[in-house]
Z-matrix of the N, CA and C atoms (Angstrom, degrees):
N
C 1 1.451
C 2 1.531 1 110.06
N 3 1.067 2 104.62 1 -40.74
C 4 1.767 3 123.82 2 -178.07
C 5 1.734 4 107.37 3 -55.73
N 6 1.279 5 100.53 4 -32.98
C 7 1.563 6 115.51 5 -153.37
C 8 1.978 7 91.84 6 -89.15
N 9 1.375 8 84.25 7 -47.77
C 10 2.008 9 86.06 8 -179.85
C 11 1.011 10 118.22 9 -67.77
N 12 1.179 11 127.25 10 -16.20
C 13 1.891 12 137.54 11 -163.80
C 14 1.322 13 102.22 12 -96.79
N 15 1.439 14 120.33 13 -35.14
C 16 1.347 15 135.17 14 -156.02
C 17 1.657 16 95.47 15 -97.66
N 18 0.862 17 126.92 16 -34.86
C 19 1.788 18 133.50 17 156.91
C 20 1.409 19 140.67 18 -112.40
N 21 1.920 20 93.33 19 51.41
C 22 1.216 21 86.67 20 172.23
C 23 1.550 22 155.46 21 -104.65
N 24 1.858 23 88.12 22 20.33
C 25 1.014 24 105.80 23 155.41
C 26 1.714 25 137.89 24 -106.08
N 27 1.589 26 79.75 25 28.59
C 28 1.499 27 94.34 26 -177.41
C 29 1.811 28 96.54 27 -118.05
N 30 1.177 29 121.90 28 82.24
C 31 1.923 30 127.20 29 -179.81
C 32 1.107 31 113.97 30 -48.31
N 33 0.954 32 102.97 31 -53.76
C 34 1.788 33 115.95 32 161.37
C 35 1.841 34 130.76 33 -56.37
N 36 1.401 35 105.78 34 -19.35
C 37 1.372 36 86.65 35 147.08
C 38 1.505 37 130.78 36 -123.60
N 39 1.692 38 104.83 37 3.83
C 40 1.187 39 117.76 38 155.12
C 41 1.813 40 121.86 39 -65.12
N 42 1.232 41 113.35 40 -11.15
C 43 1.730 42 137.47 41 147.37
C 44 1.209 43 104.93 42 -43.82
N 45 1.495 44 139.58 43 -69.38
C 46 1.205 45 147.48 44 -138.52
C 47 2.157 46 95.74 45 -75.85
N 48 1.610 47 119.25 46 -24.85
C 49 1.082 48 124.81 47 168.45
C 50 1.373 49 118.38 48 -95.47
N 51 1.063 50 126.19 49 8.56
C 52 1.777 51 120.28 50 -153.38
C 53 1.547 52 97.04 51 -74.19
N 54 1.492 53 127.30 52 -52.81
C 55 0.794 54 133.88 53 144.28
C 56 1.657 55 131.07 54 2.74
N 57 1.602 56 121.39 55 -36.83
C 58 1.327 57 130.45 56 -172.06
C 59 1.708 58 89.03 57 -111.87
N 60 1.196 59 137.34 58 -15.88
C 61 0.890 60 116.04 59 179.83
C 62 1.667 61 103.28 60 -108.28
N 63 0.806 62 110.79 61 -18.32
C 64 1.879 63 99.15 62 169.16
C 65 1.400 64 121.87 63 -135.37
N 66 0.915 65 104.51 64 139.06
C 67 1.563 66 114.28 65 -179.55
C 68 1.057 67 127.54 66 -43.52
N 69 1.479 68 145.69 67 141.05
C 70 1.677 69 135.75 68 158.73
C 71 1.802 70 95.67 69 67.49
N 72 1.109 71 136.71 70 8.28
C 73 1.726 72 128.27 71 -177.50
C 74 1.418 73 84.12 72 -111.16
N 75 1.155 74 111.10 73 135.60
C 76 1.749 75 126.18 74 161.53
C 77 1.445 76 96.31 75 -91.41
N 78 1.077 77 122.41 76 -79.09
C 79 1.942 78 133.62 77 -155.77
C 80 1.480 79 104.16 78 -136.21
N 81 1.218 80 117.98 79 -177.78
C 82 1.188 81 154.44 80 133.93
C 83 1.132 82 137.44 81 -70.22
N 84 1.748 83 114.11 82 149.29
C 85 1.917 84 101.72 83 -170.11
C 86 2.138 85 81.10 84 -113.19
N 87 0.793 86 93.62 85 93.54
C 88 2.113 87 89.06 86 163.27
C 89 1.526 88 112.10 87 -79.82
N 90 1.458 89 92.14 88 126.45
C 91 1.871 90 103.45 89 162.52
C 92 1.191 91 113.57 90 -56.23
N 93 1.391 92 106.78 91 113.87
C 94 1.221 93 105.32 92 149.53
C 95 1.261 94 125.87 93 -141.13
N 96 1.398 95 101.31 94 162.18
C 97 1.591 96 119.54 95 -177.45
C 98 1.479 97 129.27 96 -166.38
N 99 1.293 98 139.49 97 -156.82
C 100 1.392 99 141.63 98 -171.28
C 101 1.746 100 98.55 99 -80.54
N 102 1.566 101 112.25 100 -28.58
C 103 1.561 102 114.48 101 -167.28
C 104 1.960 103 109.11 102 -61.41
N 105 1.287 104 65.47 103 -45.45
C 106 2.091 105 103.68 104 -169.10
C 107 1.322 106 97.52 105 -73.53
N 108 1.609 107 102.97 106 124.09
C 109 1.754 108 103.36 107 166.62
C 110 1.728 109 97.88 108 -102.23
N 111 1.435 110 85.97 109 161.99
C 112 2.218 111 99.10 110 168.43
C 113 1.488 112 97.36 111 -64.78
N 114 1.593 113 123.25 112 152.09
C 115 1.894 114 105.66 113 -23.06
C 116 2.147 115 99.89 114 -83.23
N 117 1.566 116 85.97 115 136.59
C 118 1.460 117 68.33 116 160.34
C 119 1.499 118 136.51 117 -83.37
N 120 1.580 119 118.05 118 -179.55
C 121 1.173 120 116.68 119 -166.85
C 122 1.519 121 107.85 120 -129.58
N 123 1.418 122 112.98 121 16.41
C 124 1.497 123 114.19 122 -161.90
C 125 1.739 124 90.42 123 -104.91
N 126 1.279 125 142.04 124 126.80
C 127 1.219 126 129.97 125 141.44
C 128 1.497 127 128.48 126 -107.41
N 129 1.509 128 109.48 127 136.98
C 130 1.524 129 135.29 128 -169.60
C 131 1.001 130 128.51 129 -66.44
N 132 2.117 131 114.68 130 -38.44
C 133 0.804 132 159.49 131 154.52
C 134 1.281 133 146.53 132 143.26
N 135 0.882 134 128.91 133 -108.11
C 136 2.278 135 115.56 134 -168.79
C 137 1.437 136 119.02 135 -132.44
N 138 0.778 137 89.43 136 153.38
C 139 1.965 138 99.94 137 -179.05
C 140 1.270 139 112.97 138 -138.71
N 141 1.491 140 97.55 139 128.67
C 142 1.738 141 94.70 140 -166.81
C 143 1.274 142 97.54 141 -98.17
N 144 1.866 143 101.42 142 173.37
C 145 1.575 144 87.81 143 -174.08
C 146 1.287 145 143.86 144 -79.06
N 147 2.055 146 101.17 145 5.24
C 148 1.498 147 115.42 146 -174.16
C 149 1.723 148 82.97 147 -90.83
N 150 1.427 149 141.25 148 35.19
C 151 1.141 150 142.15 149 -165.52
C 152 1.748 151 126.33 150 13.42
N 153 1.703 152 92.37 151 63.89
C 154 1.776 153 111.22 152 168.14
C 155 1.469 154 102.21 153 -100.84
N 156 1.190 155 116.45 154 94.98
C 157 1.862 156 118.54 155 146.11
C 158 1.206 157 125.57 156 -49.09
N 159 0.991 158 110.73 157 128.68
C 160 2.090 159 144.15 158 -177.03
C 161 1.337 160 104.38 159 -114.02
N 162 1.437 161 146.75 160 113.90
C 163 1.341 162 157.01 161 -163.59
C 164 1.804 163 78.26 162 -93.81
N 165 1.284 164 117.72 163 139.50
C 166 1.651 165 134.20 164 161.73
C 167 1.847 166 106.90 165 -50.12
N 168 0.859 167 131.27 166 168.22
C 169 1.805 168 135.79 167 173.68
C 170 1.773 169 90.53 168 -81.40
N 171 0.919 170 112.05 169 -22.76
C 172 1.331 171 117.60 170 -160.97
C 173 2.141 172 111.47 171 -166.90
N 174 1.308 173 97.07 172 167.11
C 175 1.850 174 98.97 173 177.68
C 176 1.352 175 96.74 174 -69.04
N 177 1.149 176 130.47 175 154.87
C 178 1.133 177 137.32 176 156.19
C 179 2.009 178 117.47 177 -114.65
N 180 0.733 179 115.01 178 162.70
C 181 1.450 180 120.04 179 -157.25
C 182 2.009 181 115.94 180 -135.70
N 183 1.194 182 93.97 181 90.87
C 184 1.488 183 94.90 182 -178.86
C 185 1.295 184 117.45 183 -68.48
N 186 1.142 185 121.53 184 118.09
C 187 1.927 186 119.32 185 -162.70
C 188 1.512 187 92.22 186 -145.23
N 189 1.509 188 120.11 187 161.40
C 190 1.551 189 123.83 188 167.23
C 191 1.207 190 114.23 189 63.75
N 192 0.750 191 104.08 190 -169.53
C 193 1.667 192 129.17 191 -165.27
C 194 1.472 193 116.93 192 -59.60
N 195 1.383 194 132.12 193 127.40
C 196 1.702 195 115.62 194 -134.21
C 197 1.740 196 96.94 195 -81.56
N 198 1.628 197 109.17 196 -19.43
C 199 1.478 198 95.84 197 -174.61
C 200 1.625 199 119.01 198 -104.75
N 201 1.501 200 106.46 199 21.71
C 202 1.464 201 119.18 200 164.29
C 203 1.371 202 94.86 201 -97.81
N 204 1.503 203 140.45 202 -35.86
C 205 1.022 204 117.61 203 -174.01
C 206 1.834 205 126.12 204 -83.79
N 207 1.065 206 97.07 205 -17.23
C 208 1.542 207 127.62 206 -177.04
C 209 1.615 208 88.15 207 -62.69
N 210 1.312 209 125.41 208 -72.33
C 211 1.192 210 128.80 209 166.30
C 212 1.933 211 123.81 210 -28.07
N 213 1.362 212 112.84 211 -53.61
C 214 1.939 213 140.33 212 177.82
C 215 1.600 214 63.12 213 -36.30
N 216 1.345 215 101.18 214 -81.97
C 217 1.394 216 131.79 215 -155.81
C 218 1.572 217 112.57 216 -24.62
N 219 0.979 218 112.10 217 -71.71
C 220 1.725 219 119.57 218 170.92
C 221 1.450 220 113.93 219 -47.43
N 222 1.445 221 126.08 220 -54.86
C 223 1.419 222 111.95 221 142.89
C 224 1.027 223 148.80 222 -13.37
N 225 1.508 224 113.21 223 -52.28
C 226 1.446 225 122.06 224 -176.14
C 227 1.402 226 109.41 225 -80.37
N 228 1.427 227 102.82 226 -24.73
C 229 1.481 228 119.57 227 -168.92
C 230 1.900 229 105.98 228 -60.89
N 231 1.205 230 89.54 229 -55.95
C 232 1.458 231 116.90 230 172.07
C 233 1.565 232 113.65 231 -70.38
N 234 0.707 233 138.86 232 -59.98
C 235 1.480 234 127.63 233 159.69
C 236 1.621 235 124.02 234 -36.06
N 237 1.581 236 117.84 235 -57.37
C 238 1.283 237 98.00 236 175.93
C 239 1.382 238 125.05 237 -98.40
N 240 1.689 239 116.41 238 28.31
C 241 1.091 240 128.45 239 135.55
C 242 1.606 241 125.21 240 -57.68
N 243 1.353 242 122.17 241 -41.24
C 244 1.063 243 127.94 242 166.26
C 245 1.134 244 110.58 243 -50.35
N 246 1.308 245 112.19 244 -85.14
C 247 1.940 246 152.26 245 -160.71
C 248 1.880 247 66.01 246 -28.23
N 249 1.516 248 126.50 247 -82.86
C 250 1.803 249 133.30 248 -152.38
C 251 1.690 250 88.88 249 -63.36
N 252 0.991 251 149.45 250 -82.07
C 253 1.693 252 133.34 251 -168.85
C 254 1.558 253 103.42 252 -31.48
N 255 1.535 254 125.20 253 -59.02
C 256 1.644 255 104.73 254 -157.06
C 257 1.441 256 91.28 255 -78.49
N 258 1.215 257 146.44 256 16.55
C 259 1.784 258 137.28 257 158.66
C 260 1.665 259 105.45 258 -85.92
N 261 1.348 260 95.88 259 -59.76
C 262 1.631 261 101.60 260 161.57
C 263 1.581 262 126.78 261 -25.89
N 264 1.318 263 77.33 262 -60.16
C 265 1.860 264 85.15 263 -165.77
C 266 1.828 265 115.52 264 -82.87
N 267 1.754 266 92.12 265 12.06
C 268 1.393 267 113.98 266 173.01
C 269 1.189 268 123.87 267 -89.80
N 270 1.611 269 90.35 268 -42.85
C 271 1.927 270 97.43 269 -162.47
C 272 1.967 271 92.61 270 -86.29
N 273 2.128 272 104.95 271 -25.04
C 274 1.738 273 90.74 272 178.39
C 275 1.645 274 108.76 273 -57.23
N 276 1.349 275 134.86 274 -46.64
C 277 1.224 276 125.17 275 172.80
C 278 1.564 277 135.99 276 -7.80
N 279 1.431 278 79.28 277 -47.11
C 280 1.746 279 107.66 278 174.50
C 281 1.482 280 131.27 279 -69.60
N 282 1.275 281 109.21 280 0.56
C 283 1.692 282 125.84 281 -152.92
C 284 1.469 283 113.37 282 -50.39
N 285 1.608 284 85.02 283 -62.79
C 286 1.950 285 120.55 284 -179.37
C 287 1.112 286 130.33 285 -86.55
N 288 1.673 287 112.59 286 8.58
C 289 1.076 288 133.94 287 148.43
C 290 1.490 289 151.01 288 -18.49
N 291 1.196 290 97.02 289 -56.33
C 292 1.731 291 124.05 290 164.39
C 293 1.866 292 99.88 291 115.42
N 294 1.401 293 100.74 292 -144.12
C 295 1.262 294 121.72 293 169.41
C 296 1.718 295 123.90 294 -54.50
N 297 1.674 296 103.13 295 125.12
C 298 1.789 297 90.16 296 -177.73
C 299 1.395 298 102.67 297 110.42
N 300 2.023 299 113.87 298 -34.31
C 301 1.567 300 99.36 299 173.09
C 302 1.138 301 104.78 300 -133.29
N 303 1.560 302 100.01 301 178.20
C 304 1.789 303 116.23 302 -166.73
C 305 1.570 304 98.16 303 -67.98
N 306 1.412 305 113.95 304 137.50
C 307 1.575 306 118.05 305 149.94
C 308 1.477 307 112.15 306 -93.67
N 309 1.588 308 99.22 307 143.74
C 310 1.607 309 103.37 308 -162.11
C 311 1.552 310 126.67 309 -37.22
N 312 1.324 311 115.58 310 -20.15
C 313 1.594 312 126.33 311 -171.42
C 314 1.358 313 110.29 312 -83.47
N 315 1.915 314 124.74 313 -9.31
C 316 0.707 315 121.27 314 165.74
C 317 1.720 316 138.31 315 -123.39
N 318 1.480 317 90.72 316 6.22
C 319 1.325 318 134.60 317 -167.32
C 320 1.659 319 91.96 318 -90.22
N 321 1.416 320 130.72 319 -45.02
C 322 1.616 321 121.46 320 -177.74
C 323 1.498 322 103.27 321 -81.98
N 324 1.371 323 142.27 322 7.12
C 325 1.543 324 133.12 323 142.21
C 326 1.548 325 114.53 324 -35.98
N 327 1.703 326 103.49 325 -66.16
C 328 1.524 327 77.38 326 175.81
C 329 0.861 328 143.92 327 -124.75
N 330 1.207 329 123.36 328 72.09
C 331 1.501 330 147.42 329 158.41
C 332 1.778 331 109.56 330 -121.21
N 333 1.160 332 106.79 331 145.74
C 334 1.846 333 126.59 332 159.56
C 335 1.196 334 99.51 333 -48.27
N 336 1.342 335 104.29 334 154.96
C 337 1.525 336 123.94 335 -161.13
C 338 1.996 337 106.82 336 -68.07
N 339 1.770 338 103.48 337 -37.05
C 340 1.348 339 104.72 338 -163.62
C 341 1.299 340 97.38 339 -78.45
N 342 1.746 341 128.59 340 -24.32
C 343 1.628 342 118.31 341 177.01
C 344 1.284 343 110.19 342 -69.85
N 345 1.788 344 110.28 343 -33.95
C 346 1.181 345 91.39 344 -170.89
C 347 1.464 346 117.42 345 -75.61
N 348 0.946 347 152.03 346 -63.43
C 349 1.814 348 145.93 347 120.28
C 350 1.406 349 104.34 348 21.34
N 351 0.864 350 145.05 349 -47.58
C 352 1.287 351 111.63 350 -166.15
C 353 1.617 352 94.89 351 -110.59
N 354 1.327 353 130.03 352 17.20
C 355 1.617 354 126.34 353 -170.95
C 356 1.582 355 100.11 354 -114.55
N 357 1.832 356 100.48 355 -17.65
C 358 1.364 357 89.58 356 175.72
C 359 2.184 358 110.06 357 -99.22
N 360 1.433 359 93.04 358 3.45
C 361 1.211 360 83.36 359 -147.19
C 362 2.500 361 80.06 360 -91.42
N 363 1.446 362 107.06 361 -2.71
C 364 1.450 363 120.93 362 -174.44
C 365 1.872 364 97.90 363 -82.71
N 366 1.254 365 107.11 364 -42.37
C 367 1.266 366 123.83 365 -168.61
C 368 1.672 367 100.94 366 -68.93
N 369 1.208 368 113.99 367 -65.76
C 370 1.894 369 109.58 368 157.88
C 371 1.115 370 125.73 369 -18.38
N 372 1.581 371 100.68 370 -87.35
C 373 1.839 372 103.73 371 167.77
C 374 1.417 373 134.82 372 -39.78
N 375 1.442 374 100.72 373 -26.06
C 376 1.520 375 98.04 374 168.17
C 377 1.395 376 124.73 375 -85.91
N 378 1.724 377 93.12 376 -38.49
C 379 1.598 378 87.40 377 -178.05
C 380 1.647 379 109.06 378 -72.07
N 381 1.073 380 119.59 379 -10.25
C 382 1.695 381 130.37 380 -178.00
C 383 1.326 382 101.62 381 -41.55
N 384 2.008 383 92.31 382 -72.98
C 385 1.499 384 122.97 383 -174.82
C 386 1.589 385 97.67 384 -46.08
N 387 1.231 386 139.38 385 -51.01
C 388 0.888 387 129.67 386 -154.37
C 389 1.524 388 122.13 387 -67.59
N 390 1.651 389 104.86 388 -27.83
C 391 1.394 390 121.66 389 177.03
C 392 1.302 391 111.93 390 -56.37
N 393 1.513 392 109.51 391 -49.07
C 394 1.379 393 129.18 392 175.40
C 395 1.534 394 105.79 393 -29.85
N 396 1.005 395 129.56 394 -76.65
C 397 1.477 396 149.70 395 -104.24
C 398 1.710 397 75.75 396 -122.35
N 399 1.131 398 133.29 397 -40.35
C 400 1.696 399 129.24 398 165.15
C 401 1.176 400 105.20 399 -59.08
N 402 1.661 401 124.94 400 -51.17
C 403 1.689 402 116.05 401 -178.63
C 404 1.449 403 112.70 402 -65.31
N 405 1.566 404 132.33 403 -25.59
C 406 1.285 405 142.13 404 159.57
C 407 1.685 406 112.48 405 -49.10
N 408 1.433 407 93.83 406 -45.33
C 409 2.012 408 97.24 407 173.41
C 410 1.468 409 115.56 408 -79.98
N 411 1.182 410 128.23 409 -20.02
C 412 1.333 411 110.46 410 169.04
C 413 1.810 412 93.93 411 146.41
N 414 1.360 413 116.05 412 -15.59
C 415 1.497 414 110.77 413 -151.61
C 416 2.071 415 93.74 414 -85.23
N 417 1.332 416 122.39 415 91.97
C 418 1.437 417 116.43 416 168.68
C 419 1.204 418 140.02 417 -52.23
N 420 1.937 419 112.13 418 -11.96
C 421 1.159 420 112.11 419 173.72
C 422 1.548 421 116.27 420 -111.17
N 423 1.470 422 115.46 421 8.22
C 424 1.438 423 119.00 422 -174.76
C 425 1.512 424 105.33 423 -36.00
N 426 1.548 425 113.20 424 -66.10
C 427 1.300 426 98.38 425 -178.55
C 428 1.384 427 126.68 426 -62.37
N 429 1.351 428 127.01 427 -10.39
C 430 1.298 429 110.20 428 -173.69
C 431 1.470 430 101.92 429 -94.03
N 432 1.301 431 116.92 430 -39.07
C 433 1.914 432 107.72 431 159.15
C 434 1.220 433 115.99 432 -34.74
N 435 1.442 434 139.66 433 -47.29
C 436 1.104 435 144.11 434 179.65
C 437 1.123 436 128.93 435 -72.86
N 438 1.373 437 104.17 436 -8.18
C 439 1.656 438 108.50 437 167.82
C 440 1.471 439 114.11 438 -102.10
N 441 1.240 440 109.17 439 -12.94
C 442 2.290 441 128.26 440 158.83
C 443 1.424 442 82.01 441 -54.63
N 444 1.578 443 121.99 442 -63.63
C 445 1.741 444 98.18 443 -146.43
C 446 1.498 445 105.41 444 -90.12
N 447 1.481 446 137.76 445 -28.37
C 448 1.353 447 122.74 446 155.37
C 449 1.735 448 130.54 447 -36.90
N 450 1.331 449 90.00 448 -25.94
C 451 1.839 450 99.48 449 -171.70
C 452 1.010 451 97.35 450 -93.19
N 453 1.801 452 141.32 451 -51.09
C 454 1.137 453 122.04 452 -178.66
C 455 1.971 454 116.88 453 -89.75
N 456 1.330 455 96.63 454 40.73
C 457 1.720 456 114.59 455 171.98
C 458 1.717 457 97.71 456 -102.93
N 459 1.222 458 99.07 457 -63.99
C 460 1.549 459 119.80 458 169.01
C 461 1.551 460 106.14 459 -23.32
N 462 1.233 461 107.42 460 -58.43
C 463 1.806 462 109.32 461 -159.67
C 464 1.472 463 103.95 462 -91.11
N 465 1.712 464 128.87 463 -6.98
C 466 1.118 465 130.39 464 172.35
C 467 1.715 466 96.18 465 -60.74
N 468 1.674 467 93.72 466 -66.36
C 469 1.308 468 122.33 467 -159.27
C 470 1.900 469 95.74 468 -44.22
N 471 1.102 470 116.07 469 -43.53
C 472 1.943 471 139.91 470 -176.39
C 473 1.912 472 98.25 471 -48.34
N 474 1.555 473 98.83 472 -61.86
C 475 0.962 474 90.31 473 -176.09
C 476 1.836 475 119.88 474 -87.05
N 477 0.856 476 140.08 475 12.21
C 478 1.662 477 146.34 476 126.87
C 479 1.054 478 127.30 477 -35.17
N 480 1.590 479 111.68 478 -53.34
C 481 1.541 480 99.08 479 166.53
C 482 1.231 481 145.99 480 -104.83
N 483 1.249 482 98.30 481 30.01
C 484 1.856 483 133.61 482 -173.57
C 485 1.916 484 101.42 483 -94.93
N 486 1.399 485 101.00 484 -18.17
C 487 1.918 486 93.90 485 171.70
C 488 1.085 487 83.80 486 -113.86
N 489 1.369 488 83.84 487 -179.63
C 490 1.840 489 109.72 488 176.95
C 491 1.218 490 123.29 489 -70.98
N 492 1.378 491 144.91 490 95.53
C 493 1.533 492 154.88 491 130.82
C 494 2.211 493 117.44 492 -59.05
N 495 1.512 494 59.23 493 139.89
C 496 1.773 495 80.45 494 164.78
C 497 1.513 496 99.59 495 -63.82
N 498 1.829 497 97.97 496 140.48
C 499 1.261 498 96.55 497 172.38
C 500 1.463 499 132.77 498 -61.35
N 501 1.024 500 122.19 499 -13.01
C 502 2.387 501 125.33 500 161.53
C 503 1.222 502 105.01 501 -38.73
N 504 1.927 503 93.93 502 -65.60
C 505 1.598 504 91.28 503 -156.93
C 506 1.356 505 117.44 504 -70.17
N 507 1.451 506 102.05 505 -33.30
C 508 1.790 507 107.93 506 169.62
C 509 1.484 508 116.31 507 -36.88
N 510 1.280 509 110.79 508 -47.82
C 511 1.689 510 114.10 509 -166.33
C 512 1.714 511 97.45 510 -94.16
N 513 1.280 512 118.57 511 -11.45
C 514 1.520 513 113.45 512 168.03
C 515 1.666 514 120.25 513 -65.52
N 516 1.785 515 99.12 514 -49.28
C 517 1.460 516 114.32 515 -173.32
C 518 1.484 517 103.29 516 -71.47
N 519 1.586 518 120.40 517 -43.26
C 520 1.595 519 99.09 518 178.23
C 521 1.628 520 115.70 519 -75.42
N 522 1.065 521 112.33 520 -0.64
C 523 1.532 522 98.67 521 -178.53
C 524 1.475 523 108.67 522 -95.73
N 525 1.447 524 118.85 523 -24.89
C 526 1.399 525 133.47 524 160.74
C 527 1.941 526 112.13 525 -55.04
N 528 1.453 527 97.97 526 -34.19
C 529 1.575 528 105.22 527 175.71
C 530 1.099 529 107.37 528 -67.75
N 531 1.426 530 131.10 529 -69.78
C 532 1.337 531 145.18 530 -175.38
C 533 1.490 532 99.44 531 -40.82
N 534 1.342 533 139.61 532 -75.35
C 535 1.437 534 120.27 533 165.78
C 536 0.817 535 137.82 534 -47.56
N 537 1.404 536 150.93 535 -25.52
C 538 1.064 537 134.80 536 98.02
C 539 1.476 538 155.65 537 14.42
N 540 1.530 539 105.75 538 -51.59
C 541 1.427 540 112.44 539 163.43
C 542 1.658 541 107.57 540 -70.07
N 543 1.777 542 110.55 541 -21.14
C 544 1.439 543 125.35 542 -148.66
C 545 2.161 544 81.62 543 -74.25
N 546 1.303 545 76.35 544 -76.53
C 547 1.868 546 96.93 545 178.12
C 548 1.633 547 108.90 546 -28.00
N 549 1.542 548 113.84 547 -55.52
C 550 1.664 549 111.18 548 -173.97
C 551 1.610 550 102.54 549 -58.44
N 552 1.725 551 116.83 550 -47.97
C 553 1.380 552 105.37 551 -168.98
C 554 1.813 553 106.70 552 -57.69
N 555 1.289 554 109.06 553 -50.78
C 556 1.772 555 108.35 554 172.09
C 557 1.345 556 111.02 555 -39.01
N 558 0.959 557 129.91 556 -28.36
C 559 1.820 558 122.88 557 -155.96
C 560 1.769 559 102.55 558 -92.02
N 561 1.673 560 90.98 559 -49.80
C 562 1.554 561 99.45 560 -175.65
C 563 1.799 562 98.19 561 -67.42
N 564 1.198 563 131.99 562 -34.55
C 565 1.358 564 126.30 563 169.83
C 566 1.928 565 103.02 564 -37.76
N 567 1.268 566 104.12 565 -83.93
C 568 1.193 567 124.02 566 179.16
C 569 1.512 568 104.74 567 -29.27
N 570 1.269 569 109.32 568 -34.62
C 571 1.772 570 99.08 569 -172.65
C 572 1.569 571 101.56 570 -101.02
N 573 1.232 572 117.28 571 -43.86
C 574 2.261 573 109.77 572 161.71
C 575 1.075 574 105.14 573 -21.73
N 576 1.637 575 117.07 574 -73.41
C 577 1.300 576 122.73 575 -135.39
C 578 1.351 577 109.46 576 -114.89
N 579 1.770 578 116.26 577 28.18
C 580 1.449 579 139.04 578 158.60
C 581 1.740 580 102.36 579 49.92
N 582 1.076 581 112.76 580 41.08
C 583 1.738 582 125.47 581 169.99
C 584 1.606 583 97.27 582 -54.01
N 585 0.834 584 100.17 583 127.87
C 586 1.713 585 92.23 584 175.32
C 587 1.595 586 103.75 585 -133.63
N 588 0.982 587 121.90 586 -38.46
C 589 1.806 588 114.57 587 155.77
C 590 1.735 589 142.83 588 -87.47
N 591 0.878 590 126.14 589 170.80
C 592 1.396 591 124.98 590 178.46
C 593 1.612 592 104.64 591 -72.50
């Protein structure tokens, strides 16, 4: 604490702690260049600690007092977490699409591991709900169609990590599997035990 207070107009070595103050962030990406003198104060954006980079929505600017900015900071953090989920949760729309768009196994490349996880886990619940509200209209097998396309998501996802990946995506796609297996056991519940409403 002593060490961050005592440099906080140095961002760059208040960097060397960022880490103790937030979770899953290793460092910072600082601009630099010939414009920019040491230390700079411009950040680009974040690196987590399984080292996945997140570009900022925008530069962000370490100015003032180190624990008002630490704060900017968490903001921004949180903001262009958003700003990347509602793009995410744009282009997942697109899944079942056909030709021209990403299918989900290749669609979580680009995004960070926590958008991608939680963009697939928005896309579930909706399409869940959605089954619902088809068995409400008349359609009796919505859910069991929907458990064809969870299972053959599963075996996309199966065959991804059967070649060679960088280790991220490796530990992205099985953890995307594992929910997945979570979601198929829910669905086939829903279809055993003829749930037909929310």
């Amino acid at each position: 604490m002593l060490d961050i207070l005592s440099n906080g107009q140095n961002p760059e070595k208040v960097d060397e702690f960022i880490g103790d103050c937030f979770d899953g962030l290793k460092t910072l990406k600082f601009h630099k260049g010939p414009t920019y003198k040491y230390p700079s104060k411009v950040v680009e954006g974040m690196i987590s600690n399984e080292g996945e980079y997140v570009d900022f929505s925008e530069k962000f600017e370490c100015v003032g007092a180190v624990e008002n900015y630490l704060c900017d900071l968490e903001r921004m953090m949180q903001r262009t977490l958003r700003d990347v989920l509602e793009v995410a949760k744009t282009t997942a729309d697109s899944w079942d699409l056909g030709e021209g768009f990403k299918k989900r196994h290749e669609w979580l490349e680009d995004y960070c591991a926590q958008i991608s996880l939680l963009g697939t886990q928005i896309i579930y619940t909706e399409e869940t709900i959605r089954q619902f509200d088809d068995m409400d209209g008349g359609s009796e097998n919505a859910m069991k169609d929907y458990a064809i396309v969870i299972k053959k998501r599963i075996n996309d996802l199966i065959e991804r990590v059967r070649v060679n990946l960088d280790t991220q995506l490796r530990v992205k796609v099985i953890t995307i599997i594992t929910i997945d297996v979570h979601a198929r056991d829910v669905t086939d519940m829903f279809v055993a035990r003829k749930i037909a409403d929310q």
